[in-house]
C-alpha positions as CSV (number, residue, x, y, z in Angstrom):
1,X,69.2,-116.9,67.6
2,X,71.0,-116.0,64.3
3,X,73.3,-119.4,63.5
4,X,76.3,-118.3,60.4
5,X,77.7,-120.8,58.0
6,X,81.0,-121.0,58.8
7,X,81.9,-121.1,55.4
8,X,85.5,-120.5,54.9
9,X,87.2,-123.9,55.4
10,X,89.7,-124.0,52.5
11,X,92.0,-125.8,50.4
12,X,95.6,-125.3,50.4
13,X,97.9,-125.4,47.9
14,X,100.9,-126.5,49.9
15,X,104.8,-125.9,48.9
16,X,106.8,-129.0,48.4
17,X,108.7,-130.2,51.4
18,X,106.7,-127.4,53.8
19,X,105.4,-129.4,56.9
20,X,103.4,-126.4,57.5
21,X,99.9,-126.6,56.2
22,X,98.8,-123.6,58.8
23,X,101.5,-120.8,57.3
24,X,101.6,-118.4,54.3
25,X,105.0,-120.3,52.5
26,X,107.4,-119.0,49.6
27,X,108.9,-121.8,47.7
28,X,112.3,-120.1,45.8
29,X,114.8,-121.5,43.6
30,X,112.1,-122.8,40.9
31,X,113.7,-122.1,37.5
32,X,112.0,-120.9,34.5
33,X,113.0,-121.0,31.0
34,X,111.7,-118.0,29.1
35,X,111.8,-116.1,25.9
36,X,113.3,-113.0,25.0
37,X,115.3,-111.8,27.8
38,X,114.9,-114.9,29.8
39,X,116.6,-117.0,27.6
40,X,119.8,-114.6,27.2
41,X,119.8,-114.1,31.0
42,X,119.8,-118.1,32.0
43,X,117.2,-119.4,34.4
44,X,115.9,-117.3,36.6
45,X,114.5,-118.1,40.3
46,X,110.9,-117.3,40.9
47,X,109.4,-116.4,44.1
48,X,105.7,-118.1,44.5
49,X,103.5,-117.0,47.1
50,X,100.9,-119.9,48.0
51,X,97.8,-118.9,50.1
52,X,95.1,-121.4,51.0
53,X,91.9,-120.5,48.1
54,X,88.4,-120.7,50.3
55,X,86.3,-123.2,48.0
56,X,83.2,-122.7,50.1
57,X,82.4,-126.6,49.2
58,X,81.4,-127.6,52.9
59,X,81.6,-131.9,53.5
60,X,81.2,-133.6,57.1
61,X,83.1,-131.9,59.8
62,X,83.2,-134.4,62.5
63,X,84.5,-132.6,65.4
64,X,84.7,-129.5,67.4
65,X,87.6,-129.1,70.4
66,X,88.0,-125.4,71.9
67,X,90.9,-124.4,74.0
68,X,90.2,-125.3,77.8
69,X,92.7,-122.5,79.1
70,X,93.1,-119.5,76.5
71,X,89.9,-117.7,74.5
72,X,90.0,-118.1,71.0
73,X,91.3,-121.4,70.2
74,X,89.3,-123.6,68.4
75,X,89.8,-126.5,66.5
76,X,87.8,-128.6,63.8
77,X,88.0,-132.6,62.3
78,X,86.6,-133.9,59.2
79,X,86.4,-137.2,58.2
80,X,88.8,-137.2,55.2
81,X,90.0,-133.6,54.8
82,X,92.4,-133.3,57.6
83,X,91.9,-130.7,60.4
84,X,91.6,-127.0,61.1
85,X,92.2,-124.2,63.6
86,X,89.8,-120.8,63.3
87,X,92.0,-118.0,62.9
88,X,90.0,-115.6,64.6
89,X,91.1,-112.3,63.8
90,X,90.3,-112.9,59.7
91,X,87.5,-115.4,60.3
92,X,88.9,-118.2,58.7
93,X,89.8,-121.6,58.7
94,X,93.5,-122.3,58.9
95,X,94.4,-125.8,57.2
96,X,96.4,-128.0,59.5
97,X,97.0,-131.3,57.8
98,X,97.7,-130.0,54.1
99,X,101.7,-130.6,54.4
100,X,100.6,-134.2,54.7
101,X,102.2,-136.5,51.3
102,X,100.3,-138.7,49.2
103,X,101.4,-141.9,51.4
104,X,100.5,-140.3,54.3
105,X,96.8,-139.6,52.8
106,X,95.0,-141.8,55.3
107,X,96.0,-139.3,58.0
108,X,93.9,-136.6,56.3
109,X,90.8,-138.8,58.4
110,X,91.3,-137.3,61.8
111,X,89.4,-139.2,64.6
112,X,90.0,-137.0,67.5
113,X,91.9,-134.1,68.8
114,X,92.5,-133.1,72.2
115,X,93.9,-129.1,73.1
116,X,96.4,-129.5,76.4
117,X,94.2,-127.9,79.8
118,X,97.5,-125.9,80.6
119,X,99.7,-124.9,77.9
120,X,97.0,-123.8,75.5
121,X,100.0,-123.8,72.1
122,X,99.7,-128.0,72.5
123,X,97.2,-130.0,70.9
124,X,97.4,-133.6,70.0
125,X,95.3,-136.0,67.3
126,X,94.8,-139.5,66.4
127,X,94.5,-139.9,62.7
128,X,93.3,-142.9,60.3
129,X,90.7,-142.8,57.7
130,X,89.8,-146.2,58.0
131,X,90.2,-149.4,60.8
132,X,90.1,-152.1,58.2
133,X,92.6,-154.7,57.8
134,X,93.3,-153.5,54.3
135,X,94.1,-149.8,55.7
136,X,97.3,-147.9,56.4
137,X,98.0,-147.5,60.0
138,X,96.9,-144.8,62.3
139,X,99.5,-142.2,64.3
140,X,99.2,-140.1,66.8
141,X,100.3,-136.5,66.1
142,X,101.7,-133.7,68.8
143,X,101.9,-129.8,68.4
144,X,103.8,-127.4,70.6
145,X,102.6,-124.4,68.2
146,X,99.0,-124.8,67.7
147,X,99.6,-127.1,65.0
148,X,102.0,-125.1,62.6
149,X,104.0,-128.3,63.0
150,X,103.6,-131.4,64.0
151,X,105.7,-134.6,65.5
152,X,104.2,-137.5,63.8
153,X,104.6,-140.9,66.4
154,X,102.7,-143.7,63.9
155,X,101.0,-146.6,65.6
156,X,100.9,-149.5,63.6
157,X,98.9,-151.6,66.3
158,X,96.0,-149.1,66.3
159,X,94.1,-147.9,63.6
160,X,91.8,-145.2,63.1
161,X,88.4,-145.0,61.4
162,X,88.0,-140.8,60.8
163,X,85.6,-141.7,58.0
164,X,83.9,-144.6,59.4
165,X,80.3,-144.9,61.4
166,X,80.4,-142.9,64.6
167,X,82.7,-140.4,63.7
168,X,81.0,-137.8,65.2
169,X,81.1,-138.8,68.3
170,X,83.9,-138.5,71.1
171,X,86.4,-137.0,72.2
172,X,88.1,-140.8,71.8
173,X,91.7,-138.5,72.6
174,X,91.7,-136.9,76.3
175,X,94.0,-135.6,78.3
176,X,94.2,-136.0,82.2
177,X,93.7,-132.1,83.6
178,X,95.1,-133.0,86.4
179,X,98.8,-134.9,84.7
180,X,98.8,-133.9,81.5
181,X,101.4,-135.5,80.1
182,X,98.9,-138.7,80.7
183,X,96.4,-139.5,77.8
184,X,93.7,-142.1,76.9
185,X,92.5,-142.9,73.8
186,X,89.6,-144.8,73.2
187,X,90.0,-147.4,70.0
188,X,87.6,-148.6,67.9
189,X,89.2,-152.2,67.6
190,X,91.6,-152.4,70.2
191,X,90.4,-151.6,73.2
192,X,91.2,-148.5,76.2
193,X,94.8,-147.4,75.7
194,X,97.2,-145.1,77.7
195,X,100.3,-143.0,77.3
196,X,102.1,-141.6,80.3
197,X,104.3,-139.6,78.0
198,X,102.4,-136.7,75.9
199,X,101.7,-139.8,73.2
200,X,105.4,-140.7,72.9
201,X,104.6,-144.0,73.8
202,X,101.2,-146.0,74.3
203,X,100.4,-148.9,76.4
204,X,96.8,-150.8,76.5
205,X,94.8,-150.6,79.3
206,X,94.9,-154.3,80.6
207,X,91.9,-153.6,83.2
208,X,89.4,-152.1,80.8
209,X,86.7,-155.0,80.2
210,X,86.3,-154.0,76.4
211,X,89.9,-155.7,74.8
212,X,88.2,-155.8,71.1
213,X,85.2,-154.6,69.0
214,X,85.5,-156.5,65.6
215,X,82.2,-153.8,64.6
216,X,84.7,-151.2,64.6
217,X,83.0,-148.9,67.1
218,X,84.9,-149.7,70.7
219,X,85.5,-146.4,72.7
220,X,83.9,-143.1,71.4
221,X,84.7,-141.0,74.4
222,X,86.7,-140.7,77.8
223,X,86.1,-137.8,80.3
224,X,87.8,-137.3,83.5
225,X,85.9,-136.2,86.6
226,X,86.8,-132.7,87.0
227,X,86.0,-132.6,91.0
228,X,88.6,-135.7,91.7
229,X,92.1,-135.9,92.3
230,X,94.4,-133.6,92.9
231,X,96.8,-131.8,90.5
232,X,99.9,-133.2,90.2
233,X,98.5,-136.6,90.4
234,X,96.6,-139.3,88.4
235,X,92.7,-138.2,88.2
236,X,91.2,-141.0,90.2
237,X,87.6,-140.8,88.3
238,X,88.1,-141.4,84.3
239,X,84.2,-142.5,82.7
240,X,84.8,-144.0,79.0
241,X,82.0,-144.5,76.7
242,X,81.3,-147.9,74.5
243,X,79.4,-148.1,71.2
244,X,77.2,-151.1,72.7
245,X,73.2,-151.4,73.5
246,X,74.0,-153.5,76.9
247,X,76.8,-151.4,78.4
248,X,77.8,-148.5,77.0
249,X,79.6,-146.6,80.5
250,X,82.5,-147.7,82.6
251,X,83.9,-146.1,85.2
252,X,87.4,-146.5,87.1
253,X,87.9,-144.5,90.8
254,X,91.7,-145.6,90.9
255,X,93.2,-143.9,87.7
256,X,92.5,-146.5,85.3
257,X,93.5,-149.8,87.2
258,X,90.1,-151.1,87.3
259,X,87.3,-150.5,85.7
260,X,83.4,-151.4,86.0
261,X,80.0,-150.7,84.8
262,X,78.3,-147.8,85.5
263,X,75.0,-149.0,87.9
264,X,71.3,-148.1,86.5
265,X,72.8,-146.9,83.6
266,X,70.1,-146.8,80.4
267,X,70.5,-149.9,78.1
268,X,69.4,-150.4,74.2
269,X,71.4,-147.4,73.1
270,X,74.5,-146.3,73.3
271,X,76.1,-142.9,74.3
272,X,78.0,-141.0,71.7
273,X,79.1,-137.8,73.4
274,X,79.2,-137.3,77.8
275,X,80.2,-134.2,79.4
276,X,80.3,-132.6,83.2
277,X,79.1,-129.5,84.6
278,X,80.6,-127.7,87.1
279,X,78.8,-129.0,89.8
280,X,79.7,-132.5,88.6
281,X,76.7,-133.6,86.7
282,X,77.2,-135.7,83.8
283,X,74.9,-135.2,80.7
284,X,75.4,-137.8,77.9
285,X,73.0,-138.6,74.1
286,X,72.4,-141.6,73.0
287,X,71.4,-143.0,69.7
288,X,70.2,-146.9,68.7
289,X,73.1,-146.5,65.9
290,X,76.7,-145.2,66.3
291,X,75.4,-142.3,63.5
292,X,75.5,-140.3,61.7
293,X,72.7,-142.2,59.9
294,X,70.5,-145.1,60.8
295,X,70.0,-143.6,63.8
296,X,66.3,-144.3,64.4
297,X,65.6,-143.9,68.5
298,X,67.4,-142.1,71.5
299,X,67.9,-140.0,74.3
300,X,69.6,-137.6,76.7
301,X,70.6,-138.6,79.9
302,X,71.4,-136.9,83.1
303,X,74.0,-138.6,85.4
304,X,74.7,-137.7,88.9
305,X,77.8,-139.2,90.8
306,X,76.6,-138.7,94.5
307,X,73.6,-140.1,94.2
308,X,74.1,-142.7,91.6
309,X,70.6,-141.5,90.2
310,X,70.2,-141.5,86.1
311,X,67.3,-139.1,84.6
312,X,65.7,-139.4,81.0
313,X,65.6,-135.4,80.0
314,X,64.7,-135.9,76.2
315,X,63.1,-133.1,75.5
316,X,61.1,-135.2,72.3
317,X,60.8,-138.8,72.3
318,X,61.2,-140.4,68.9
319,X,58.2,-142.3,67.4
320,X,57.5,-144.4,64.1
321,X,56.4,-141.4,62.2
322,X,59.2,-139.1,64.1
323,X,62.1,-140.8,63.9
324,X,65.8,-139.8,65.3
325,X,68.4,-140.1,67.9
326,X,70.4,-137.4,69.9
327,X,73.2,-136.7,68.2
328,X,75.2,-134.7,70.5
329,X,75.1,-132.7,74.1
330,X,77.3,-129.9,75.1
331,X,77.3,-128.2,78.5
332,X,78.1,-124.0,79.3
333,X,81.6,-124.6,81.1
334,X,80.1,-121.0,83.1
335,X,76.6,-122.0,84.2
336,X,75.8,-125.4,85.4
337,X,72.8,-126.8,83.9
338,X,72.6,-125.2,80.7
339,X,72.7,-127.3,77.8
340,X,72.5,-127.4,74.1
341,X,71.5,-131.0,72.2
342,X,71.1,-132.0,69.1
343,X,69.0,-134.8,66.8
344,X,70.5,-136.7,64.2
345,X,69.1,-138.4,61.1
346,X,65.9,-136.6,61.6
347,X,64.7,-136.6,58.0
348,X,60.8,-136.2,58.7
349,X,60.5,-133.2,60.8
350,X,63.9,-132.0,60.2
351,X,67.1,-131.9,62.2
352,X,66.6,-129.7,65.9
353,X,68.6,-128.1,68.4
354,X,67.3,-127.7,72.2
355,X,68.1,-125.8,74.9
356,X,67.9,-125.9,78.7
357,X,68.9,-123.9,81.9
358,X,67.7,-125.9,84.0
359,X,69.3,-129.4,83.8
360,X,67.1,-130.8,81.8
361,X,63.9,-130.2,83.2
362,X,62.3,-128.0,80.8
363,X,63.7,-127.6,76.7
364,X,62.7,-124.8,74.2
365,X,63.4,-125.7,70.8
366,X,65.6,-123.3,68.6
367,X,65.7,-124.2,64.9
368,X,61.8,-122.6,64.1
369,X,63.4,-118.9,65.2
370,X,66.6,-119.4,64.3
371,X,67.8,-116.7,61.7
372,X,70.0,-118.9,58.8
373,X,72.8,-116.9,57.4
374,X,74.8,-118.8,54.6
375,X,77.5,-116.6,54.5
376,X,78.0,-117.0,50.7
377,X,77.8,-121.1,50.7
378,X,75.3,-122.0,48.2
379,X,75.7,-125.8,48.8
380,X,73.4,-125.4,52.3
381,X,69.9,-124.7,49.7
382,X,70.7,-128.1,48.4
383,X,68.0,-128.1,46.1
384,X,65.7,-125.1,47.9
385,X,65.2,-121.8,47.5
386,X,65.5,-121.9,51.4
387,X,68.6,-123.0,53.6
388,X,68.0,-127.1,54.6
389,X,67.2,-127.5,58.0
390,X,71.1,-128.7,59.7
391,X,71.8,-132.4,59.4
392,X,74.0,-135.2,60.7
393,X,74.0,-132.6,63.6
394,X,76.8,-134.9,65.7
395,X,78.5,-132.1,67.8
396,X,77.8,-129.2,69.5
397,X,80.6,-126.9,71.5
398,X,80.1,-123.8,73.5
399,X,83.2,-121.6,73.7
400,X,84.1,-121.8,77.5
401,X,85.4,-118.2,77.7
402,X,82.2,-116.9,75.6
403,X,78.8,-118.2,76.7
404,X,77.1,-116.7,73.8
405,X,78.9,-118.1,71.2
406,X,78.2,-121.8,70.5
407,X,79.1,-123.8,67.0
408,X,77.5,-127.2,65.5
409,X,78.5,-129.6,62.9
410,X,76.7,-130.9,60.0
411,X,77.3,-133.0,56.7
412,X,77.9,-129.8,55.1
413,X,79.8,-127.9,57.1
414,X,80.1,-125.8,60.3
415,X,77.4,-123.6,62.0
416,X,77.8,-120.6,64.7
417,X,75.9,-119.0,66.5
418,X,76.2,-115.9,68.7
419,X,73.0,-115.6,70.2
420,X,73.3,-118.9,72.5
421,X,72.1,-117.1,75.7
422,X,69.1,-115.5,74.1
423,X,66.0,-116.6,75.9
């Protein structure tokens, strides 16, 4: 498996009064006084061309959300430098956020983003660096153009944490597959919310036991059963996530009326990512601590529906002189059963990634083969002459129209691989 630094997130230099941080702008009508020539001809309007400059500085990239519906959409979060979209035919990443103004900084902390499961131009995020009391409020932002533009619809009742502990979990932002003009978004202090509007307008979810998390964790994910319901209609079976070590999975079966604990579910962690197969399966990792650090125990958990039957699948236990939780879990959208997970804050041994065809059952680890390619980011040596093994390894996404190809996050950046069916 050869994993690539994804090394070309950037930073823009964006025109005054251009909303666009994605686009190539021109700013005209900037008057210079010169010498010579200048000076006898008046001021003269310059033409500036501003391009995004690729720093190659890497930082925490939170978050990994592909397209559902078209091949080669894919976006990225970070926890306080705004979000991206991977042009794919120059291999870069295009800056999303960048037209943001100074008083609108504490957007540039995006907690989650959700791309539309039918029109694949719309994409939505919830932004807020920080939940505090002393913080700006959070707001909800809407794309119809891949985010080129956005429609900003502030929330001053909910705020955000995009830098804050458990970041890398989610997605706390999903949209129903089978309405989507109805989304959920899962708070940190505020409870289960819903808007029946594309995020026009937002309403709490009065039947969701959790109304309030003062710890600032609440919701880190909501996933809709993809085998319930029928289109055109309210999914009937929503699961939402809770950053607690007594209960951390609810469950509604009448489109978010009521909602209850999940039965036999594992207790003394709590979940930070969940996802389905196609056959309805639902794996989910767990850690003792929201992450991405102080995360000293967990596990990966298989779910299935029919039989209300949980399975512990870890493919390492952690141990007092091994110590770690499981970061993150992703599932191949084309081949149900096969997996890729992730440890976080594994500092003895060194962060791993695991893979599985078979549900679970058996695990080969990947990181002792795995060919490291920096692509020109010298910050991943740290202070080696060898690339540090990935940390804070808090998401993983296979591509759902390509198998093969498969990205992770880490505190310093963004990994890909595309060797992800390679035995």
């Amino acid at each position: 498996m050869l994993l690539v630094a994804v090394s070309s997130v950037t930073a823009c230099l964006t025109p005054p009064s251009s909303q666009s941080g994605a686009a190539v702008a021109e700013s005209s009508g900037v008057s210079v006084h010169g010498d010579g020539d200048r000076r006898s001809g008046g001021p003269r309007s310059i033409r500036y061309r501003w391009k995004s400059v690729v720093v190659l500085g890497g930082g925490f990239v939170t978050g990994l959300v592909f397209s559902p519906v078209k091949p080669g959409i894919l976006y990225a979060r970070t926890d306080i430098g705004g979000a991206y979209r991977f042009d794919t035919a120059d291999k870069s990443w295009v800056p999303l956020t960048d037209f943001l103004s100074k008083a609108e900084r504490n957007y540039l902390g995006v907690e989650s983003i959700a791309a539309d499961p039918d029109n694949p131009d719309k994409v939505y995020m919830a932004v807020g660096m920080y939940s505090q009391s002393w913080a700006g409020p959070g707001a909800f932002m809407r794309s119809d153009n891949r985010g080129d533009t956005w429609q900003i619809i502030p929330t001053p009742e909910l705020k955000m944490g995009g830098n804050e502990d458990g970041r890398s979990n989610g997605e706390r932002l999903a949209i129903d597959p089978r309405q989507p003009e109805i989304l959920y978004f899962g708070s940190r202090r505020s409870g289960l919310w819903r808007s029946a509007d594309e995020a026009a307008t937002w309403s709490r979810v009065e039947g969701f036991p959790l109304k309030e998390d003062p710890k600032g964790l609440g919701i880190p994910f909501v996933v809709f059963d993809p085998r319930s319901g029928k289109q055109g209609e309210p999914t009937p079976v929503i699961y939402a996530g809770a950053s607690r070590l007594d209960i951390g999975l609810y469950r509604t079966l009448d489109s978010g009326k009521s909602w209850h604990a999940v039965p036999n579910q594992p207790s003394g962690l709590m979940p930070s990512h969940a996802e389905f197969d196609r056959d309805g399966v639902l794996y989910l990792s767990y850690g003792s601590g929201p992450g991405p650090y102080n995360v000293p125990s967990g596990a990966l958990y298989r779910y299935d529906p029919k039989s209300e039957t949980w399975t512990d699948i870890s493919p390492l236990k952690p141990s007092e002189s091994d110590r770690f939780g499981y970061g993150a879990v992703a599932v191949d959208a084309s081949r149900p059963g096969t997996l890729l997970a992730s440890t976080i804050d594994r500092w003895t041994a060194g962060g791993e990634i695991f893979r599985s065809t078979d549900g679970g059952k058996t695990w080969r680890a990947l990181m002792a083969q795995a060919e490291l390619d920096a692509g020109g980011a010298r910050h991943v040596y740290g202070h080696d002459s060898k690339i540090a093994a990935p940390q804070w390894v808090g998401d993983i996404a296979i591509d759902p129209f390509d198998p093969n190809h498969a990205l992770l996050i880490t505190g310093a950046g963004v990994w890909a691989s595309e060797g992800n069916q390679a035995s």
